[in-house]
C-alpha atoms as a printed R data frame, in Angstrom:
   type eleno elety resid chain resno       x       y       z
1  ATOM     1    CA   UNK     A     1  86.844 109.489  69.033
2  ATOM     2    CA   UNK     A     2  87.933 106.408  70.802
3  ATOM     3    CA   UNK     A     3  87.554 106.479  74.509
4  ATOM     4    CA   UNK     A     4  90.003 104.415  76.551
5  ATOM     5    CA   UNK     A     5  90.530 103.255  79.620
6  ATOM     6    CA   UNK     A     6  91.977 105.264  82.541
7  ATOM     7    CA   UNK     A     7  94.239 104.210  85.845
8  ATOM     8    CA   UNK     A     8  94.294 106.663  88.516
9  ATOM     9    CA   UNK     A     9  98.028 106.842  89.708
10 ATOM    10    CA   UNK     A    10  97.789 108.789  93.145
11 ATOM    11    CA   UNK     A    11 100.050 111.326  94.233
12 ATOM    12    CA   UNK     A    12 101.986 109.108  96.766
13 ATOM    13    CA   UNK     A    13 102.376 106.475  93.955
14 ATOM    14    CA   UNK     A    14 103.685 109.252  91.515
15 ATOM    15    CA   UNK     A    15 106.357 109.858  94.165
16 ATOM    16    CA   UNK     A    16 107.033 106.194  94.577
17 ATOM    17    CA   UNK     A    17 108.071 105.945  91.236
18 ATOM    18    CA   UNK     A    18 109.813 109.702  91.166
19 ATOM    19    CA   UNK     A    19 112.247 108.824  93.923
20 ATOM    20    CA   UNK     A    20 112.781 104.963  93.049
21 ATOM    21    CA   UNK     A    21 112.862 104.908  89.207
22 ATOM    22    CA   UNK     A    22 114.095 108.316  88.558
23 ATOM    23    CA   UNK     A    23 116.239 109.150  91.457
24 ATOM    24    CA   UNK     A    24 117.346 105.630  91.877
25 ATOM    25    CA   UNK     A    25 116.799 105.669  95.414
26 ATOM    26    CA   UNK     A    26 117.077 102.436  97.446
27 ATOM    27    CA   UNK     A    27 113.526 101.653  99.402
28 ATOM    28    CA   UNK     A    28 114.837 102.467 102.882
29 ATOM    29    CA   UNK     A    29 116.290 105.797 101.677
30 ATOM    30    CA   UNK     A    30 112.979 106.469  99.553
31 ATOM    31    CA   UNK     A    31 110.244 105.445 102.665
32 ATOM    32    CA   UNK     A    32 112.467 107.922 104.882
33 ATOM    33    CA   UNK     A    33 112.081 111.082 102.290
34 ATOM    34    CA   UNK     A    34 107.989 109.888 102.328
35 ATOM    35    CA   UNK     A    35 108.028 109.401 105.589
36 ATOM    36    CA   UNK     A    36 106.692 105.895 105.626
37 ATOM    37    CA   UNK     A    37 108.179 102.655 106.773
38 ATOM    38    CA   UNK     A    38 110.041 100.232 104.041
39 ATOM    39    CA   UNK     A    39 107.497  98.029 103.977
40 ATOM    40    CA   UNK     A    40 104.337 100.471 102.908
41 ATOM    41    CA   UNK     A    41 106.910 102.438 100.461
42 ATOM    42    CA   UNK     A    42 107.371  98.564  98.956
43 ATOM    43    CA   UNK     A    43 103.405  98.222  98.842
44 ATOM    44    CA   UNK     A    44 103.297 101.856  97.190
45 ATOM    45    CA   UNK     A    45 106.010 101.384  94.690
46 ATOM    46    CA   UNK     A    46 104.601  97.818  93.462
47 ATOM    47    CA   UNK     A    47 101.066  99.199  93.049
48 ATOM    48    CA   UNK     A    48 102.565 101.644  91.199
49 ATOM    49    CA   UNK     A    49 105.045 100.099  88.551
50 ATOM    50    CA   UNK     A    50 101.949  97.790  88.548
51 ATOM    51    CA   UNK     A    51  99.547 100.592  87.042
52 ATOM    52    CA   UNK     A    52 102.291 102.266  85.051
53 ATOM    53    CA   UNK     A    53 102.796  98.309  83.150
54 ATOM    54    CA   UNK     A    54  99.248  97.787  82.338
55 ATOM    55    CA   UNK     A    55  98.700 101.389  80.728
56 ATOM    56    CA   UNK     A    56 101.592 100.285  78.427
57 ATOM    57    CA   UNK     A    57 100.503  96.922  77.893
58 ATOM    58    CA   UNK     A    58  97.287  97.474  77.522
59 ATOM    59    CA   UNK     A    59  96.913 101.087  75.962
60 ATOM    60    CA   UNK     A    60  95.261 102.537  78.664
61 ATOM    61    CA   UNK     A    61  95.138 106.588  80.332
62 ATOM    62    CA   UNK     A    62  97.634 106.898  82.850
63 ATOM    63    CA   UNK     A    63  96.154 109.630  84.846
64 ATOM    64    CA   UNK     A    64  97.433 111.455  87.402
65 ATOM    65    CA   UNK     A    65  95.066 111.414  90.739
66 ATOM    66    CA   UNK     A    66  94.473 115.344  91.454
67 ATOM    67    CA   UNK     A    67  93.945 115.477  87.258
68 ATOM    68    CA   UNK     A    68  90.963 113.213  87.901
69 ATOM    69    CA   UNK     A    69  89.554 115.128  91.326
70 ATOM    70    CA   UNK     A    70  89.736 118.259  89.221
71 ATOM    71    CA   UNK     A    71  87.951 116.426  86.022
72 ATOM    72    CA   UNK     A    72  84.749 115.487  88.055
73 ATOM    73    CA   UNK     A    73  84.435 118.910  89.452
């Protein structure tokens, strides 16, 4: 079996992308559902798109945060 590589995506990342991509959300209207400001919703949502691009690119595991916790247990 070939083992690849896996990026955590957290929970708060997941949610990013939930209410941005899916929802179509602007980023001020997204931060205030997280209750974040703007500018950490921005830093959230990049990281995230970021992780989500190079497990296509690069045929990696996307993996859910709380799906890893739970593995290790």
């Amino acid at each position: 079996m070939v083992h690849l590589e896996q990026i955590g995506l957290g929970l708060d990342e997941l949610e990013a992308l939930r209410l941005a991509d899916l929802e179509g959300l602007y980023q001020e209207e997204a931060a205030a559902r997280m209750n974040v400001s703007r500018p950490t919703f921005g830093r959230i949502i990049n990281e995230a798109r970021r992780k989500v691009a190079d497990a296509i690119i690069n045929g990696k595991v996307l993996v859910i945060e709380k799906q890893i916790q739970e593995e290790e247990k």
